[in-house]
C-alpha positions as CSV (number, residue, x, y, z in Angstrom):
1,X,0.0,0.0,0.0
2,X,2.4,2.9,0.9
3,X,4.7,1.4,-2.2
4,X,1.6,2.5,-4.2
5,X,1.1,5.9,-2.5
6,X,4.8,6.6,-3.2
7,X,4.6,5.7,-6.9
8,X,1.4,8.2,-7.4
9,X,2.0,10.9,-10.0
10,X,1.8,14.3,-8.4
11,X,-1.0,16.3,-9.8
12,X,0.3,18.9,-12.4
13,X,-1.4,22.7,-12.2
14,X,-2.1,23.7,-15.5
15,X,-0.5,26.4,-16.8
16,X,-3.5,28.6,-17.9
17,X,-5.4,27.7,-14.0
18,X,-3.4,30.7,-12.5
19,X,-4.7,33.1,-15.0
20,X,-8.4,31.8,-14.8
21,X,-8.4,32.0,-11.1
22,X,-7.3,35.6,-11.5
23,X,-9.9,36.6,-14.1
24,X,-12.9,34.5,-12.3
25,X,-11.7,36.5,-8.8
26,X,-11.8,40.0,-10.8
27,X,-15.0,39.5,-12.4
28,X,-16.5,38.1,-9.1
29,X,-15.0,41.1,-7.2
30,X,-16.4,43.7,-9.8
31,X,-19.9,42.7,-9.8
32,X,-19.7,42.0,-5.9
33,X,-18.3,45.8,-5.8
34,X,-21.5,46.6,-8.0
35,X,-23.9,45.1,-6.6
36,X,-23.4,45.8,-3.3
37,X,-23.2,50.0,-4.3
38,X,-25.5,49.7,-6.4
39,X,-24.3,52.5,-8.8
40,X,-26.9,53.1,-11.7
41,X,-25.3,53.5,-14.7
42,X,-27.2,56.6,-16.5
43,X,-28.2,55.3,-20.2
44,X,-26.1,57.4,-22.6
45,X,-28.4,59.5,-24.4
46,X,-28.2,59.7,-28.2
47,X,-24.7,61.2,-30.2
48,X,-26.7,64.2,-30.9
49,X,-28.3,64.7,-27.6
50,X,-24.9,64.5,-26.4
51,X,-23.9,66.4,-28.1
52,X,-25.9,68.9,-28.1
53,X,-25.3,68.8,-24.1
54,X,-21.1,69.3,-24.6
55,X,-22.1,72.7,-26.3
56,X,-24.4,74.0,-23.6
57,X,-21.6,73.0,-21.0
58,X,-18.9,74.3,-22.7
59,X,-20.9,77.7,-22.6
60,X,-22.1,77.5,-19.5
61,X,-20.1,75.4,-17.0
62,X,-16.5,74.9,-18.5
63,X,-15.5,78.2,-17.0
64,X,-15.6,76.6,-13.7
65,X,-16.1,72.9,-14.2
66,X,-13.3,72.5,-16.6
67,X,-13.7,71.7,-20.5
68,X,-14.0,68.2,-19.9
69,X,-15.6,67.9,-16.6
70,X,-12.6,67.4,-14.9
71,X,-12.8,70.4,-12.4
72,X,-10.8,73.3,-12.1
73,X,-9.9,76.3,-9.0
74,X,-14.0,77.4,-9.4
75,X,-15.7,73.9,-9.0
76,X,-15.4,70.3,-8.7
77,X,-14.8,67.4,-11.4
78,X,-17.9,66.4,-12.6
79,X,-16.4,62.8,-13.6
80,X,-18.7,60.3,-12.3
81,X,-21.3,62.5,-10.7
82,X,-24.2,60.7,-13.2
83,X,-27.1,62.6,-15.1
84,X,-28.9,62.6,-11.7
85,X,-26.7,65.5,-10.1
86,X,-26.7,67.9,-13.2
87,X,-30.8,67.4,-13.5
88,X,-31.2,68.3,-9.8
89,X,-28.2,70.9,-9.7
90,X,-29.3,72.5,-12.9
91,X,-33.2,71.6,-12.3
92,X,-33.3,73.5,-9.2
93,X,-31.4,76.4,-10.0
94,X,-29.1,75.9,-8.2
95,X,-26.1,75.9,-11.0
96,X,-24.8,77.7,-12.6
97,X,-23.8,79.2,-9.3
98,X,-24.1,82.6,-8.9
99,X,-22.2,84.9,-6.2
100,X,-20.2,83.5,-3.4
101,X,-21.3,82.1,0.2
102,X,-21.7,79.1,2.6
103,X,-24.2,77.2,0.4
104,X,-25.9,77.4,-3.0
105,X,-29.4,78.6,-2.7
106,X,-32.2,77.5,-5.2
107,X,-33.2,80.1,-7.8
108,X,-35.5,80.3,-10.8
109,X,-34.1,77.7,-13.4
110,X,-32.4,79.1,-16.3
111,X,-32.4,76.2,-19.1
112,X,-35.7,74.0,-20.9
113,X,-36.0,70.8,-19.8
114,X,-34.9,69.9,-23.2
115,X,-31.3,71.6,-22.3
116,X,-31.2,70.1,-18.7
117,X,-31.4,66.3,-20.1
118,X,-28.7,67.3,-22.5
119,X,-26.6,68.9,-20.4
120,X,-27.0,65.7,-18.2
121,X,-26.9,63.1,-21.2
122,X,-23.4,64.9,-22.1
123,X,-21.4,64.4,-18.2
124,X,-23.2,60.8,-18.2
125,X,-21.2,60.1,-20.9
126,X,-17.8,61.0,-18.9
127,X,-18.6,58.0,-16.7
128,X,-21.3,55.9,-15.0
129,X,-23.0,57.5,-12.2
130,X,-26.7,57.6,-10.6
131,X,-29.3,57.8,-13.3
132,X,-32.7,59.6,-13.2
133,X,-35.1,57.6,-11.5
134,X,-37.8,55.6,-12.8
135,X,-41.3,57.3,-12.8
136,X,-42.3,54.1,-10.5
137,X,-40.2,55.4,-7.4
138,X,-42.2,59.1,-8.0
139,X,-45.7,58.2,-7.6
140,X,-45.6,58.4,-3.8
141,X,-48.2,55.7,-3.3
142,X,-45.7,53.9,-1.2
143,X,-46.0,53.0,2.6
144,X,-45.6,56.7,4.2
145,X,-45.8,55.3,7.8
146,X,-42.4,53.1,6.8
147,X,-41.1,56.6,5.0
148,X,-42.2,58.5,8.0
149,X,-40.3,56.1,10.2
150,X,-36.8,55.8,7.7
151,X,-36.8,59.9,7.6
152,X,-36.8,60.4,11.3
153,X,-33.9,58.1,11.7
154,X,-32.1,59.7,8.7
155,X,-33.2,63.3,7.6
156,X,-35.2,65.0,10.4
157,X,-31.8,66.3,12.3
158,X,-31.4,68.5,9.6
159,X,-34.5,68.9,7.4
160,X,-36.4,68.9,11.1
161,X,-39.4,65.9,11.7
162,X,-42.0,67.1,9.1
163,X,-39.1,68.2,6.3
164,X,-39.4,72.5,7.5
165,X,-35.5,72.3,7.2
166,X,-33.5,74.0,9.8
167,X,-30.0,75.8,10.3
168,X,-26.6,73.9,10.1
169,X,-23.1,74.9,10.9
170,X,-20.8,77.7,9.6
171,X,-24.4,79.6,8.2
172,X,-24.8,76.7,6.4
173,X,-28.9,75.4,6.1
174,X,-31.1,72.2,5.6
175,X,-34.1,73.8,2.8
176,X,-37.3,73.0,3.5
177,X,-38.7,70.1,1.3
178,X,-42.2,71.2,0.8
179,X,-43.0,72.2,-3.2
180,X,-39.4,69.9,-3.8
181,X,-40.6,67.8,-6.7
182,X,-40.3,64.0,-6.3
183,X,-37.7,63.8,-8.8
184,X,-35.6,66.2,-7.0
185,X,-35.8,64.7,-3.8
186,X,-34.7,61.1,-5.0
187,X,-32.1,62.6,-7.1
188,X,-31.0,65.0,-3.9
189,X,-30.6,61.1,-1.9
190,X,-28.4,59.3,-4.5
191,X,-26.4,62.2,-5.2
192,X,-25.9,64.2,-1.9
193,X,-25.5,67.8,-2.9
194,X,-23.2,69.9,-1.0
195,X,-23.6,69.2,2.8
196,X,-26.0,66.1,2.1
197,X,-24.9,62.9,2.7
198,X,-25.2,60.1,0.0
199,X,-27.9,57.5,0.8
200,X,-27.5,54.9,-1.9
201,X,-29.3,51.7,-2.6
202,X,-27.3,49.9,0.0
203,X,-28.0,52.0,2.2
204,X,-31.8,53.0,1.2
205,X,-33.1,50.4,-1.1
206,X,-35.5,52.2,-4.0
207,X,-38.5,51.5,-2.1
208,X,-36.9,53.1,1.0
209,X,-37.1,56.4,-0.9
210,X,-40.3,55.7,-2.2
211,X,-41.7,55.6,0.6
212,X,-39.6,58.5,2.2
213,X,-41.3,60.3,-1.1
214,X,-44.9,59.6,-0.2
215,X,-44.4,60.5,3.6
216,X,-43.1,63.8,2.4
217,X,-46.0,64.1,-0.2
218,X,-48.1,63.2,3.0
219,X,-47.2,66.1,5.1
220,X,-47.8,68.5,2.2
221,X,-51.1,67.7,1.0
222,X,-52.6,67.1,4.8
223,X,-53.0,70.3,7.3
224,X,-51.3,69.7,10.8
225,X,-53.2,67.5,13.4
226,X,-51.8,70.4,15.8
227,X,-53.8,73.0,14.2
228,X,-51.5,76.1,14.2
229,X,-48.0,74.7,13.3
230,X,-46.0,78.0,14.4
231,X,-43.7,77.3,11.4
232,X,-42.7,73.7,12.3
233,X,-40.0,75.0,14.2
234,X,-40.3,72.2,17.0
235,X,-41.2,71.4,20.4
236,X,-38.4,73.9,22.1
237,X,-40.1,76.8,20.3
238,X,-43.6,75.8,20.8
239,X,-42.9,75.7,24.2
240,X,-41.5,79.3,24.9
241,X,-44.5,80.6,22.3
242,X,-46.7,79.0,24.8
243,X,-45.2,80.0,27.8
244,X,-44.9,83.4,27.1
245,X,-48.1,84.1,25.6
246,X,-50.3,81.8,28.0
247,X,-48.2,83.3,31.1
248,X,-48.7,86.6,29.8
249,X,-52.6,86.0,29.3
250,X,-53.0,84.6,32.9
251,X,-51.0,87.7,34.3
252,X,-53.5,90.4,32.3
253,X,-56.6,88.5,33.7
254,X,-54.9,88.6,36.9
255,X,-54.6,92.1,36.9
256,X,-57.6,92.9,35.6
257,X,-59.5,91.1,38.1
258,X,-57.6,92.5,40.6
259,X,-57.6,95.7,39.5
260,X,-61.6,95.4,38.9
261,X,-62.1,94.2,43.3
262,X,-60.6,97.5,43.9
C-alpha cells in the first residue's frame, strides 16, 4: 500500500489555471463591488443629444467645471457624478452658481427641460454614475408610515421631523422640502448635494425612498393634526411661544380682576 502511494503521480497545475483563477476572482469582485453599491449606470443618451449637451456645457459650466468635466480652482470634477446630479443641480437652479457664500441657494431655473437632459446626457457620458429615476419610485403611493419612520432616523436632524428644514453649521442650512418635486428629492438622496450625505441603494433600497417620497408628499397635502404649526419649528419653540403668551394672558386677567375688586 504505501509502495503505491509513493509511486502516485503528483497532480500537475495547469498552466492557464493561474490566470483563470485571477480573471474569475476579478469579475466576481467587480460585480460583488457593483452590486453591493449599487451604482446606476445613467443610459447614454443619443450622439446628438450628447452632443448637443457638450455645447451647452462648454458655454455654460467649463469656466468653472473645466472643458471636460474634470474640475478646475471654481468647481469640482464632474467625472462620475451621473445625469442625476446635473438634473437636480441644474433643475433646481441651483447651477450655474451665482455669487459666493456658505451654500448654494435655489433660484428660478435658467435652461428648458430639453437643455437640462442634454446637459445631463453629455457628463453621463464621462462615466457611470446615478441615473434619473424611474417614474415608479415618483408616484408616492408607497407606505408613508415606513417613509415616516426611515426619515426620522435619517433626515429629520437637519431637514427637522416634518421636512421645515432647519439651520446647520458655519451659516450653512437644511431647505425646506415642501414644493421639492419627487424627482428632485430622490435625485437630492443618490447624489448628496453639497452638505447632504449620499444615501445609496445599499443604504436605502429604492423602495426606501419611495416611501420616504410619499411620507413627504403626505405632510404637504394634509394640514397639521396640531392645528396652528407655528412654522414647524419644533417642540423647544412651541414651548416658549406657549409659555410666554399663556403666562402673559394669565397675568392680564390677573390684573384685571384684581384691578376690577378694587
Amino acid at each position: 500500500m504505501e509502495k503505491k502511494l509513493s509511486s502516485a503521480k503528483p497532480m500537475r497545475r495547469r498552466p492557464w489555471a493561474a490566470g483563470l483563477v485571477v480573471f474569475l476572482g476579478l469579475v466576481l469582485s467587480g460585480g460583488g463591488y457593483a452590486t453591493a453599491t449599487n451604482i446606476v449606470q445613467a443610459e447614454a443618451g443619443s450622439p446628438v443629444q450628447v452632443e448637443e449637451g457638450r455645447k451647452l456645457f462648454l458655454a455654460n459650466c467649463a469656466s468653472c467645471h473645466g472643458t471636460n468635466g474634470e474640475g478646475a480652482i471654481g468647481g469640482p470634477s464632474l467625472i462620475g457624478v451621473g445625469a442625476a446630479s446635473v438634473d437636480f443641480q441644474v433643475g433646481t437652479g441651483r447651477m450655474p452658481g451665482q455669487g459666493s457664500g456658505p451654500q448654494l441657494r435655489a433660484k428660478p431655473v435658467q435652461f428648458t427641460q430639453e437643455q437640462i437632459s442634454a446637459m445631463a446626457a453629455y457628463v453621463a457620458s464621462l462615466a457611470p454614475g446615478p441615473a434619473i429615476p424611474d417614474e415608479e419610485y415618483l408616484r408616492g403611493d408607497g407606505d408613508a408610515t415606513h417613509g415616516g419612520e426611515l426619515f426620522r432616523i435619517n433626515c429629520a436632524m437637519c431637514h427637522n421631523a416634518v421636512g421645515a428644514g432647519g439651520a446647520l453649521t458655519e451659516g450653512k442650512f437644511a431647505p425646506a422640502l415642501a414644493g421639492s418635486t419627487p424627482k428632485h428629492t430622490y435625485e437630492a438622496m443618490v447624489t448628496g448635494p453639497q452638505n447632504m450625505p449620499v444615501f445609496n441603494d445599499a443604504n436605502l433600497t429604492p423602495e426606501d425612498k419611495k416611501d420616504i417620497i410619499t411620507y413627504l408628499k403626505y405632510i404637504e397635502d394634509n394640514d397639521s393634526v396640531a392645528g396652528f404649526e407655528l412654522g414647524s419649528i419644533g417642540p423647544v419653540a412651541e414651548g416658549l411661544f406657549t409659555w410666554i403668551f399663556g403666562l402673559g394672558f394669565i397675568i392680564a386677567i390677573t390684573v384685571w380682576l384684581g384691578a376690577k375688586s378694587n
